[in-house]
C-alpha positions as CSV (number, residue, x, y, z in Angstrom):
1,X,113.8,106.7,95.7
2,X,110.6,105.8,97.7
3,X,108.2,107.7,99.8
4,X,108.8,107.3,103.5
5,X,109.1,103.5,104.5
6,X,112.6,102.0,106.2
7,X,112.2,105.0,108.6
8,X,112.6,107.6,106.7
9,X,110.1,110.4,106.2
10,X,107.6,110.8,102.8
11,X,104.8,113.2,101.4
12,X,102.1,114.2,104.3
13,X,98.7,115.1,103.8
14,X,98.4,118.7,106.3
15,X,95.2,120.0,107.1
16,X,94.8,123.2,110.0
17,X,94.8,122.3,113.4
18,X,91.7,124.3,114.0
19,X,90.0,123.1,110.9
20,X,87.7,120.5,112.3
21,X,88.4,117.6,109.8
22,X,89.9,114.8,112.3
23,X,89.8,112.0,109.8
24,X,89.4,111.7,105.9
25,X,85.9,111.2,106.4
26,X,85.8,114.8,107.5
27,X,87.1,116.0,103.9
28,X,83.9,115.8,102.2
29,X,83.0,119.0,101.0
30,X,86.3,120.3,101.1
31,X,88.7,121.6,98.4
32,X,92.1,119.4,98.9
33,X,95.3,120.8,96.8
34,X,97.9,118.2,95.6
35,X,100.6,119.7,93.0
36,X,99.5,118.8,89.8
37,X,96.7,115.9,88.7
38,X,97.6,112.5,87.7
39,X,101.3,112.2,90.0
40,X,101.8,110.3,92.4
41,X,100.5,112.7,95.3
42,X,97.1,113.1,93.4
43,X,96.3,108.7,93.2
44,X,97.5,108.5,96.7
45,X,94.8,111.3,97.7
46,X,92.6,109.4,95.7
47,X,93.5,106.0,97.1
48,X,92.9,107.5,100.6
49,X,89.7,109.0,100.1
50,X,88.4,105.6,98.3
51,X,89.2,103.6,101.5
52,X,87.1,106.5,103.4
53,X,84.3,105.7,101.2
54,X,84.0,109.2,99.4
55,X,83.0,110.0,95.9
56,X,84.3,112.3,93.6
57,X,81.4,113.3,94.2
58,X,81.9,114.6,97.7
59,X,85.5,116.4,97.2
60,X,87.2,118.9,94.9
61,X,91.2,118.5,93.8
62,X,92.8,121.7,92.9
63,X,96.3,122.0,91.5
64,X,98.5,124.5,93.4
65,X,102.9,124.9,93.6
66,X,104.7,123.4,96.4
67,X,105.6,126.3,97.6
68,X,102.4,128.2,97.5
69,X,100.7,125.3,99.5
70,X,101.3,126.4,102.7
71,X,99.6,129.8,102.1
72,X,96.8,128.4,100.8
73,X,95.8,126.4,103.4
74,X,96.5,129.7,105.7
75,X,94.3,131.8,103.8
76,X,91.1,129.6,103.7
77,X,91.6,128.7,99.8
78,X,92.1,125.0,100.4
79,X,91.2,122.3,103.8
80,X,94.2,120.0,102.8
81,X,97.5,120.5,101.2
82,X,99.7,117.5,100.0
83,X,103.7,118.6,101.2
84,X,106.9,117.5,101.2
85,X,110.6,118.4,103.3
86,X,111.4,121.1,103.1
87,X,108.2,122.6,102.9
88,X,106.6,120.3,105.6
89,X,108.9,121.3,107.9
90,X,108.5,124.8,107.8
91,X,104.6,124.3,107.8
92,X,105.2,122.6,110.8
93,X,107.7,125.4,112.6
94,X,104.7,128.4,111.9
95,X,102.3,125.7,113.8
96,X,98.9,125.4,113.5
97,X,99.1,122.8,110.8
98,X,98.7,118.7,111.7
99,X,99.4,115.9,109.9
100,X,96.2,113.8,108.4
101,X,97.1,110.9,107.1
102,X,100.4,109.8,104.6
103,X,100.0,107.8,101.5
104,X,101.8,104.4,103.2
105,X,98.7,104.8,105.2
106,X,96.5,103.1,102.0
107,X,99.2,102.5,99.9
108,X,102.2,100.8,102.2
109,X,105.6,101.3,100.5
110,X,105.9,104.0,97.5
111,X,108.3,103.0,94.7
112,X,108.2,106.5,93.6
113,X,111.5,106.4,91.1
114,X,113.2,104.5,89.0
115,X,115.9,104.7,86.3
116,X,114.2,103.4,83.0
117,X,116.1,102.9,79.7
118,X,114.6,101.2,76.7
119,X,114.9,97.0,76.3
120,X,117.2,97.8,72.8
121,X,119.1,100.1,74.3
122,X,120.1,98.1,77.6
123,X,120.6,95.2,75.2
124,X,123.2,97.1,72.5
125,X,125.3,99.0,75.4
126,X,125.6,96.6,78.2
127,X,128.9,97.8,79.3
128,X,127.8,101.5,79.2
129,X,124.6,100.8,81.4
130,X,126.9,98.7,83.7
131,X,129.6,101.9,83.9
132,X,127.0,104.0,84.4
133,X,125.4,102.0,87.1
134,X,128.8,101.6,88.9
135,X,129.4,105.5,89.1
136,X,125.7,106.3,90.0
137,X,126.0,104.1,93.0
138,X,129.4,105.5,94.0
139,X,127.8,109.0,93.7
140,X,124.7,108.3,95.5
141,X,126.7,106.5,98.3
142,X,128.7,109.4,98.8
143,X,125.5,111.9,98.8
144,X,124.5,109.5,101.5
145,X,127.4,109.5,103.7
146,X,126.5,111.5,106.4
147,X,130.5,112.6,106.9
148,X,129.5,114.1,103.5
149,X,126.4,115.8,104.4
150,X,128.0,119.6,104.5
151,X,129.2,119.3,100.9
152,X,126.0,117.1,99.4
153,X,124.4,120.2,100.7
154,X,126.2,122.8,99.0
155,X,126.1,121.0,95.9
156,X,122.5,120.3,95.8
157,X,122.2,124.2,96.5
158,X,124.5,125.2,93.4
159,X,122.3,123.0,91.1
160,X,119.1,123.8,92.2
161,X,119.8,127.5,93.0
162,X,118.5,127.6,96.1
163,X,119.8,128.5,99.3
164,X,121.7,125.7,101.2
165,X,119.8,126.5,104.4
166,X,116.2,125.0,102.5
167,X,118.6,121.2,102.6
168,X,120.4,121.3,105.5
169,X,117.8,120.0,107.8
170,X,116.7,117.4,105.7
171,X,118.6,116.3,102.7
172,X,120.0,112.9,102.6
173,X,118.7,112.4,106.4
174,X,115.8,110.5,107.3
175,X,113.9,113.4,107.0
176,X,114.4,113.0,103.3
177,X,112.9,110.1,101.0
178,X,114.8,106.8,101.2
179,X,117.3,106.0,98.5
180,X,118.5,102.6,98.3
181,X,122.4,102.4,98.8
182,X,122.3,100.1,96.0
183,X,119.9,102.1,93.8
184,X,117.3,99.0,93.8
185,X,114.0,99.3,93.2
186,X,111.3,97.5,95.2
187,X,109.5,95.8,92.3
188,X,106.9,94.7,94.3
189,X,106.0,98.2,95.6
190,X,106.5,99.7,92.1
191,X,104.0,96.6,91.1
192,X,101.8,97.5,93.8
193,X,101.7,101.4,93.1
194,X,101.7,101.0,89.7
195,X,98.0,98.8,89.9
196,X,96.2,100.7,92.2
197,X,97.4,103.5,89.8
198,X,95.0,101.5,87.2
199,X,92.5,100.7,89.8
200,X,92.3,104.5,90.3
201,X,91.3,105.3,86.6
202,X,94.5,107.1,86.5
203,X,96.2,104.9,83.7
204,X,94.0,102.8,81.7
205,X,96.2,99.6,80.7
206,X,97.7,97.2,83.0
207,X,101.3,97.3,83.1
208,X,103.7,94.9,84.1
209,X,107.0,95.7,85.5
210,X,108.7,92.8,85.5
């Protein structure tokens, strides 16, 4: 899957609407939240914050639980929180909230998942990667069907054990991430991602993905 990109929508960086901070210039001084240090959310904070010309100097990163974000930027504890559907949406419905800036802002496309399997393994069980490959895509073509959307619901629900109600707005819409139909990943993004990752500090060796 990828973050936002094709139309479809991806992490957003929320700050409160009565908070003062306009831009990410604004952030200095502030304490910013992003779910856990070193994912994908915390490099594209970084990444953002870079172009702005802060240090890490001028900001603090705390770690807090998607679903506590929203509270915490309520209560004062934090200036920014980094979301994602559902719980952007219902940040959005309390009000008082307004979007600052997405990572596709600094970063353009996100490759943000991929299916990985080891060069020895692909290589000794071709026809089981290529069975494999056949029923994921007829799966994920069916999640995405939007004739199918009641039922993708339900079953993402009985998986996750959550209520259905926290997917039905979103899931497998264009309020969710994009998913190829095809389950192809956009090497160039991933390569992309992957060096500004290093450019970051956040890995130390250059990888290639090709």
């Amino acid at each position: 899957s990828s973050w936002g990109g094709y139309g479809y929508e991806g992490p957003q960086m929320l700050v409160k609407t009565d908070s003062g901070i306009n831009s990410v210039a604004d952030l200095k001084g502030k304490i910013l939240a992003v779910t856990a240090k070193g994912t994908g959310f915390h490099y594209a904070l970084l990444a953002q914050l870079r172009k702005a010309g802060l240090k890490p100097s001028d900001f603090t990163i705390v770690e807090v639980g998607r679903a506590a974000m929203d509270t915490a930027l309520r209560e004062g504890r934090v200036h920014l929180i980094t979301t994602t559907a559902p719980f952007l949406g219902e940040s959005e419905k309390k009000g008082g909230v307004k979007r600052l800036f997405k990572p596709e802002d600094v970063m353009g496309d996100v490759q943000s998942l991929v299916l990985v399997g080891s060069s020895a393994f692909l290589k000794k069980n071709p026809e089981v990667v290529k069975d494999f490959l056949e029923d994921y895509i007829i799966g994920l073509t069916w999640f995405l069907g939007p004739k199918n959307h009641e039922e993708a619901v339900k079953i993402t629900a009985k998986f996750t054990n959550l209520p259905p109600d926290m997917f039905e707005d979103f899931a497998f819409t264009k309020k969710d991430f994009y998913r190829s139909a095809t389950a192809t990943p956009d090497i160039k993004a991933l390569q992309r991602n992957i060096d500004l990752m290093q450019e970051l500090g956040v890995i130390k060796q250059k990888v290639d993905v090709n």
